[in-house]
NUDRENDREN-560677 format. One record per residue (C-alpha): residue in three letters; x, y negated, z negated. Coordinates in steps of 0.1 Angstrom, whole numbers, plus 2048, in hexadecimal, padded with zeros to 3 digits. Layout:
// residues N
ALAXYZ ...
// end
This chain:
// residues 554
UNK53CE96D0A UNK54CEB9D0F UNK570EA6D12 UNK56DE9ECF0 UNK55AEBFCDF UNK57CED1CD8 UNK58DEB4CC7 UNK56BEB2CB3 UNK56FED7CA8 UNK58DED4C9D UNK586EB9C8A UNK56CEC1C7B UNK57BEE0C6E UNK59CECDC62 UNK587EBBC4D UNK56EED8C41 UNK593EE8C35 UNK5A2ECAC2A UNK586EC1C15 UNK581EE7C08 UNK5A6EE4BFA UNK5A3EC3BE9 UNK583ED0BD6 UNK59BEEDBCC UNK5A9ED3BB7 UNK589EC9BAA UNK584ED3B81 UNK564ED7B70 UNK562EB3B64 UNK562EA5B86 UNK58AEA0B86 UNK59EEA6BA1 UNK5BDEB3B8B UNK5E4EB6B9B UNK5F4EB1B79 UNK60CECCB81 UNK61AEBFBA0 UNK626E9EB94 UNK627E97B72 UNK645EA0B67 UNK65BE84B60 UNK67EE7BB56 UNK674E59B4D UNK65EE68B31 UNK677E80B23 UNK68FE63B20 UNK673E4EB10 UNK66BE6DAFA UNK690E6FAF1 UNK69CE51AEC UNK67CE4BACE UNK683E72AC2 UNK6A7E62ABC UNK6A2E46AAB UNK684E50A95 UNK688E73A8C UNK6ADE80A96 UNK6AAEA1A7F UNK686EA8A80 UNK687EA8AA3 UNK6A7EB5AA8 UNK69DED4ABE UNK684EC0AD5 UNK6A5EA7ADC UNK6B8EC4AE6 UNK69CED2AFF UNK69BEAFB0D UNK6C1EA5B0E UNK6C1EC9B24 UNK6A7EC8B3D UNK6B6EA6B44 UNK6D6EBAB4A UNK6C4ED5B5E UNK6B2EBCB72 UNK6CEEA1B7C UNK6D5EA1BA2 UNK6F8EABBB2 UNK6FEE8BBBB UNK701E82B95 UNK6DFE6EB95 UNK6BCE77B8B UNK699E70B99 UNK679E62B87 UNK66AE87B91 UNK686EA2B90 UNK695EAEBB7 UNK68FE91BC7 UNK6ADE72BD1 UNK6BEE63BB4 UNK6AFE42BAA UNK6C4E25B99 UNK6AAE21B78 UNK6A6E48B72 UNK6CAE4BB71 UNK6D5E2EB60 UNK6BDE38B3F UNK6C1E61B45 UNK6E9E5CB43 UNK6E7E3FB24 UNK6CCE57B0F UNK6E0E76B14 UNK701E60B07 UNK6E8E57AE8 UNK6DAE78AE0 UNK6F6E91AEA UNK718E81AF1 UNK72CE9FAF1 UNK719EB9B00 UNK709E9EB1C UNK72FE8BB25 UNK733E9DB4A UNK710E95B4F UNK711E70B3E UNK734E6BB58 UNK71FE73B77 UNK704E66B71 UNK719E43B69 UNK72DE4AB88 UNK70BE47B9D UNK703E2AB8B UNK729E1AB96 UNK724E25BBA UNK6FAE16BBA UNK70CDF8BAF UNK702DF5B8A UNK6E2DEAB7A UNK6E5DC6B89 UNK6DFDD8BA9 UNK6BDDE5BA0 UNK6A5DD1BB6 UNK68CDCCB9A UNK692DB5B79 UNK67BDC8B62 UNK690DE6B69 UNK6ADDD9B60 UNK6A3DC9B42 UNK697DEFB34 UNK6B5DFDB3F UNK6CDDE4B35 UNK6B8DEEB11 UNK6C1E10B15 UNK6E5E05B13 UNK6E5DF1AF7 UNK6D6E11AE3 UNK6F7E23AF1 UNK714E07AED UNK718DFEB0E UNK70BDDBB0B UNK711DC6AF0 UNK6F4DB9ADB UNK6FBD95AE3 UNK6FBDA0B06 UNK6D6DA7B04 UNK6B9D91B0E UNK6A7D86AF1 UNK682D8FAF0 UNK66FD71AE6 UNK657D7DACA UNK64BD58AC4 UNK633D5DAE2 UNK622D7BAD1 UNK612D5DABE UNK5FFD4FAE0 UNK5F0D6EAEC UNK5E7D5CB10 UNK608D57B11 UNK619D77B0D UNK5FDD89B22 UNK607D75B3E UNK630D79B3A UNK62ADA1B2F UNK607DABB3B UNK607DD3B35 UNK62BDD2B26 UNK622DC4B07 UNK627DDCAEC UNK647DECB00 UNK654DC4AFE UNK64ADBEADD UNK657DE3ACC UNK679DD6AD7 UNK677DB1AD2 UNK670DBFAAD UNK68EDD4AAE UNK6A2DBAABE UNK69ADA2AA3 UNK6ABDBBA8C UNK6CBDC6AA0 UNK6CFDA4AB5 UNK6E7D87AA7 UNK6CFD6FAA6 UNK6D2D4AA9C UNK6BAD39A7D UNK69FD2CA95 UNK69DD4BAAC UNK69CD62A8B UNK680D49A80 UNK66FD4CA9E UNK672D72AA1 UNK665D74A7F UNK646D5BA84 UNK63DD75A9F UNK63FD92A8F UNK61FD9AA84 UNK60ED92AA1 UNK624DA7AB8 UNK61DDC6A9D UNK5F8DBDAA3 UNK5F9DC0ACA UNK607DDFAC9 UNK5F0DEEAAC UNK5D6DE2AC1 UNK5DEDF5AE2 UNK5E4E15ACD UNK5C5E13AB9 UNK5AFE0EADB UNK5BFE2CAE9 UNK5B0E42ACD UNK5D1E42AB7 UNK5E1E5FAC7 UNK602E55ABD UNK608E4DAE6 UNK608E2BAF9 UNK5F6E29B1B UNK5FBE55B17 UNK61EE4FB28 UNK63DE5DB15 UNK654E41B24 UNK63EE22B1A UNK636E36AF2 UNK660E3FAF4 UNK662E15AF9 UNK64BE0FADD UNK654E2AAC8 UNK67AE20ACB UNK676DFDAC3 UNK664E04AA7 UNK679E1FA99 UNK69AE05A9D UNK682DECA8C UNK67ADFFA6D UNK654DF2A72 UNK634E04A77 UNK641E25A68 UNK61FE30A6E UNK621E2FA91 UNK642E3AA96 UNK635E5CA81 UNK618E5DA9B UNK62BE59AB5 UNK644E75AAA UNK62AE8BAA6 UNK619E81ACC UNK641E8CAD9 UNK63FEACAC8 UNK618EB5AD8 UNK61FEACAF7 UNK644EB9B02 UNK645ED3B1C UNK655EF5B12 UNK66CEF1B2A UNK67BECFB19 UNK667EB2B2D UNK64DE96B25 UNK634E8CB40 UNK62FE67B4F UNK60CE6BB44 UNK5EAE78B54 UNK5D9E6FB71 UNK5B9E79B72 UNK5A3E58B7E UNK5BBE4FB9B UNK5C0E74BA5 UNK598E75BA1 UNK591E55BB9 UNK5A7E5CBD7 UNK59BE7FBDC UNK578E72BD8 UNK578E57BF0 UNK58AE71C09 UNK570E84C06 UNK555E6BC08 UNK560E5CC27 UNK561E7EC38 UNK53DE86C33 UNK53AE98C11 UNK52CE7EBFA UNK510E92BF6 UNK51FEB2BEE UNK511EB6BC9 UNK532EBFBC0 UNK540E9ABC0 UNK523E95BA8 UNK537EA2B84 UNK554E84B95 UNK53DE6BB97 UNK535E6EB73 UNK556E72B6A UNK55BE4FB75 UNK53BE41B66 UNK54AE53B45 UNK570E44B4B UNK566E25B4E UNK568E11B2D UNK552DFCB1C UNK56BDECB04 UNK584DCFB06 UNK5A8DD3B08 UNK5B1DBAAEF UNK5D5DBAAF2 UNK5D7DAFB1A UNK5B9D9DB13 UNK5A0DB3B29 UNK578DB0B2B UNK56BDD3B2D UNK55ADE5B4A UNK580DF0B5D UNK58FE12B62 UNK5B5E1FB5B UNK5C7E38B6D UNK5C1E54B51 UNK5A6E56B3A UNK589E45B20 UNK5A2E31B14 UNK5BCE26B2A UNK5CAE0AB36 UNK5B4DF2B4C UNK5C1DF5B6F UNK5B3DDDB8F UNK5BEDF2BA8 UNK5ACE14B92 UNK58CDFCB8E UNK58BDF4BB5 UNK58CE17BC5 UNK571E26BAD UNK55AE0EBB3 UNK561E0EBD5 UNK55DE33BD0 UNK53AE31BBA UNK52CE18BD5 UNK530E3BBEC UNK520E51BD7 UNK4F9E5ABDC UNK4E1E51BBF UNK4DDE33BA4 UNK4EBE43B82 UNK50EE2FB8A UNK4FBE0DB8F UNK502E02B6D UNK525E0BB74 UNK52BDF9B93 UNK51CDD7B81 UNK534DDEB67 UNK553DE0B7F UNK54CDC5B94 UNK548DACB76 UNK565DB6B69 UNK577DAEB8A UNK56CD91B90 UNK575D84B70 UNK59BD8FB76 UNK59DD7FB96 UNK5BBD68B92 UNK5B8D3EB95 UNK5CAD48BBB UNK5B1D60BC2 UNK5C7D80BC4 UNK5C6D9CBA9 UNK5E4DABB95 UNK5E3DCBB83 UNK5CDDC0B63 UNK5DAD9AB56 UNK5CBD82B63 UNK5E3D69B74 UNK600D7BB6B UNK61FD78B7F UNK636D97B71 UNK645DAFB8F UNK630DD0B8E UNK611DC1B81 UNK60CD9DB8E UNK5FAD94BB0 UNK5F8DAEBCC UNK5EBDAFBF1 UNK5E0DD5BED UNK5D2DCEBCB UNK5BEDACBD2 UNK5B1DC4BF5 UNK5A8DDFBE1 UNK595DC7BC9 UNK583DB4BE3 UNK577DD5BF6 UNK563DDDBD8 UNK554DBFBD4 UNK54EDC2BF9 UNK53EDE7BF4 UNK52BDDCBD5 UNK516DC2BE8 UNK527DA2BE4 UNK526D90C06 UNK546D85C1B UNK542D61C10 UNK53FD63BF2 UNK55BD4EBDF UNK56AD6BBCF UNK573D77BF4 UNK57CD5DC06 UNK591D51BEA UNK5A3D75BEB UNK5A6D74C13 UNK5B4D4FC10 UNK5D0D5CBF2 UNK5D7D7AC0B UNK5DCD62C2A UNK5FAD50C1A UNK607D75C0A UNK60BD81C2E UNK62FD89C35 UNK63FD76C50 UNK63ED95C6A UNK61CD9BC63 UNK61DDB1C46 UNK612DB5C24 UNK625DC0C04 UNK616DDBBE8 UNK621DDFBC6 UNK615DFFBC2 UNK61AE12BE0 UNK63CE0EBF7 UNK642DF7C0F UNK62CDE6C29 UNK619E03C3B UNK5FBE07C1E UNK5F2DE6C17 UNK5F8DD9C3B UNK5D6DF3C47 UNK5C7DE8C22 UNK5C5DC4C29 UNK5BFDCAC4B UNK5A1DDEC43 UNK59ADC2C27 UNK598DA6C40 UNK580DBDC59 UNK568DC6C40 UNK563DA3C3A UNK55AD9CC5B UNK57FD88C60 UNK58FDA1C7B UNK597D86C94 UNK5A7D6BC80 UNK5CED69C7D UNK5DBD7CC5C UNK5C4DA0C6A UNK5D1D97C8C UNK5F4D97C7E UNK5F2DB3C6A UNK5E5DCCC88 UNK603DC3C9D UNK619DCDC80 UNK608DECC7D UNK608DF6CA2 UNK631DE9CA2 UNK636DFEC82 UNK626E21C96 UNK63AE3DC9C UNK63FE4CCBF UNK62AE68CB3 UNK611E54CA6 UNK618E55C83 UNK623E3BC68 UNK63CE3CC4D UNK643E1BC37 UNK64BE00C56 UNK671E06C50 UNK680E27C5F UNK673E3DC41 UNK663E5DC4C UNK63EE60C55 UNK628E6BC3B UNK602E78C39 UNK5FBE58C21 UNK606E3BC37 UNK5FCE4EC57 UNK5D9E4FC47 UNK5D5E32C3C UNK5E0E1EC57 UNK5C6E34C6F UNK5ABE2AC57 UNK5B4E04C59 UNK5B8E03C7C UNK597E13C82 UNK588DFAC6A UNK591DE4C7C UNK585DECCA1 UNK5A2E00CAD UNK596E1ECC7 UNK599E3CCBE UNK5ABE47CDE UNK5C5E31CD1 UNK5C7E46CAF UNK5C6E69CBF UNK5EBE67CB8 UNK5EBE64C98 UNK5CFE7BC8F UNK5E1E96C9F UNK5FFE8DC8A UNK5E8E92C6F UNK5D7EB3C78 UNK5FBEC1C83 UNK607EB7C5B UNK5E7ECFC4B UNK5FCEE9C34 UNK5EEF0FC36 UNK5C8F0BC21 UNK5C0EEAC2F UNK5D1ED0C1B UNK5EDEB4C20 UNK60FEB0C11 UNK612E91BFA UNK635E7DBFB UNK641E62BDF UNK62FE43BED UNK61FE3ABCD UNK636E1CBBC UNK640E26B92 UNK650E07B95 UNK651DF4BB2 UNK679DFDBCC UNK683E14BAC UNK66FE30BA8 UNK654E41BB9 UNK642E60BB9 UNK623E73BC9 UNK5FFE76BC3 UNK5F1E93BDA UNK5CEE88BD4 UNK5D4E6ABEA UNK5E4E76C04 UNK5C4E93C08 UNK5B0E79C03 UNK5C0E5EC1D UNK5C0E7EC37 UNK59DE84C2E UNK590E5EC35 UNK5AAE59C54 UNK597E7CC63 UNK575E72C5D UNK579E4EC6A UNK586E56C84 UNK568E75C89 UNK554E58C82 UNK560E43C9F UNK55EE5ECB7 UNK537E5ECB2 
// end
């Protein structure tokens, strides 16, 4: 017993710290708030932009300039930019921050515009960009600037705006950014007599799903509270000459919301900042402390009670942001996975909510995509992490192992296993997350022995560094997130903790002065393009890796 006692102590205080400086972060409302670490955004200010261009050139003349020069200020010495300024260049920043520069400020932005392009020439283009949707927006971004020819555009096919299954399958969350400019499109693009017919028979109904997502979102003049997707919208519009109305609120939204110092944010954070710290902390032992209370009704006050009616969603789901945001799977899973944690009844209601909700967007395969049911579109459609996030709150909410809901999860998850054992995420990099995730998944459910968790330990124990740590699988560097997570899975699922010492000292040798963790860009903007960090989860993975492993020691 005395062996042991000093690794205990220091444990024990790593955690008393670490969970002291996450409640730091901890606002009155329950939210656990890191909006100034990593919300500035270049993709916004080139959303914000590119509309500020196109629907009010003079009236917004002096926010232009701001923008067009903190995009200057901000562009990397290699002639690229990042999604969040000072990090590596990445191809779809820089493709869209060099062509909205060209459109807004040709003269003053040309050096920048050349190297920008230049990075772009040495990446390999836009066709190198290993993600379709990507280069479908930026190839849009060119055609604004001249650099591709109208007829050399993709034609958005309004006609499915008139079978809204249809289109919430092919565009899921994307709808009013692919409808804006399949409106404009219709106006600019050479189009033959039965595609202009077509375009035209769709046109009301595309207007209609995009009124509809701004009207549930309070009519702020912002879509999903993200500068990129309202500069999408807004643009599309503004080329269109329709909805003037919305354009104007829109303008307005720009002109609230731009940093003095010329930027636009990707949007808040405040439910999926909220949930990770949270469920740290709950796994380490404070899910009592009465100061988690004001966050667990926060989320019974998040979560809404209305349908979305554009993507075709039943109420009782939470967004990443706030009363009304966009319905999220992978937002819905932790927090009720969260609330099932929690002391006391008052979230009951909640957690029936959730769950039905769910279970109703399970797809026909039995996996889970972002928030459209059956959808196969890259970013939102079917994902191992998701579908394992899903299932663990059904699991923590009461529903048994073999229930059909589960099995036919674990079954969809068998054949997603990759052929070394891992599994992919769409919203977090690489293998290392959802690897532990699903191997968690599987144990939970009682499933530890069969082959696809079998598989996906040996992957994790290949993919551990000499030191004990994990990065993505594939060379990257080690970070607090994977390292944590991978801990917590492997623990889930039996592993000793002798043989996580390792990696728990990794962890407690990472602590920054105060107690906390440093965060690293894990988190997938869009999946191999652009990523960026959310420090909440890695405090919170640290947290839930310390006290499992405290836990196991017992």
């Amino acid at each position: 017993m005395t062996t042991v006692q000093p690794e205990r102590d220091a444990l024990d205080q790593a955690i008393s710290e670490g969970a002291e400086a996450l409640f730091l972060a901890q606002r009155a409302d329950g939210v656990f708030d890191y909006c100034e670490d990593n919300l500035t955004s270049t993709l916004g200010t080139v959303g914000a932009l590119s509309a500020l261009h196109h629907a009010d050139p003079r009236g917004s003349a002096d926010l232009i300039e701001a923008g067009a020069g903190w995009l200057r200020r901000t562009q990397n010495a290699d002639g690229g930019w990042a999604m969040v300024p000072g990090l590596d260049s990445e191809a779809g920043p820089t493709a869209v921050s060099s062509a909205v520069l060209h459109l807004v400020d040709p003269e003053g932005s040309a050096e920048a515009v050349r190297s920008g392009q230049r990075w772009m020439d040495d990446f390999g283009g836009l066709d190198a960009i290993p993600h379709p949707e990507v280069v479908s927006w930026c190839r849009q971004y060119y055609g604004f600037v001249g650099w591709l020819s109208q007829e050399e555009m993709r034609r958005f096919p309004l006609e499915v705006a008139l079978v809204p299954s249809l289109y919430r399958r092919l565009f899921d969350l994307r709808i009013p950014m692919a409808f804006a400019l399949g409106l404009a499109q219709a106006k600019h693009k050479p189009l033959n007599r039965f595609h202009r017919l077509l375009a035209k028979l769709g046109e009301a109904n595309a207007l209609k799903a995009i009124r509809q997502v701004h009207e549930h979102e309070g009519s702020t003049g912002a879509w999903c509270e993200n500068a990129w997707v309202t500069g999408l919208v807004c643009t599309g519009l503004a080329r269109a000459e329709l909805a003037p109305d919305l354009v104007d609120a829109a303008v307005k939204w720009f002109r609230k919301t731009m940093d003095p110092d010329g930027w636009w944010q990707t949007g808040p954070l405040d439910a999926a900042w909220t949930m990770y710290a949270v469920r740290g902390l709950a796994e380490a032992g404070y899910a009592e402390d009465p100061r988690l209370a004001a966050s667990t009704e926060l989320f019974v006050r998040l979560q809404q009670h209305r349908p979305f009616l554009a993507f075709g969603c039943p109420p009782g789901y939470w967004g990443w942001a706030g009363t009304a945001g966009w319905p999220s799977t992978l937002e819905t899973s932790e927090i009720l996975s969260v609330l099932c944690r929690m002391p006391g009844d008052a979230q009951a209601k909640s957690v029936e909510l959730g769950v039905d909700w769910l279970t109703r967007l399970q797809d026909s395969r039995g996996s889970w995509g972002l928030c459209v049911r059956n959808t196969k579109v890259a970013n939102s459609g079917p994902c191992p992490m998701t579908t394992v996030q899903a299932v663990d709150a059904l699991l923590d909410s009461g529903i048994p192992a073999d229930d059909s809901k589960v099995r036919r999860a674990l079954s969809w998850l068998a054949q997603a296993q990759l052929a070394d054992g891992s599994f992919e995420s769409v919203w977090y990099r690489h293998h290392t997350m959802a690897t532990a995730a699903v191997l968690e998944t599987f144990s939970k459910a009682g499933r530890a022995d069969e082959e696809p968790a079998r598989r996906a330990k040996a992957w994790l124990e290949r993919a551990r560094n000499a030191d004990g740590s994990w990065g993505d699988g594939h060379g990257a560097p080690a970070t607090v997130e994977e390292t944590g997570w991978a801990i917590s899975g492997l623990l889930a699922a039996g592993a000793s903790p002798e043989s996580m010492r390792d990696g728990l000292n990794w962890l407690l040798d990472q602590r920054e002065p105060g107690g906390g963790w440093p965060s690293e860009s894990v988190n997938e903007y869009v999946r191999h393009v652009s990523r960026y960090s959310n420090p909440a989860l890695a405090q919170g993975t640290a947290l839930r890796a310390l006290g499992r492993y405290r836990d196991a020691l017992r």
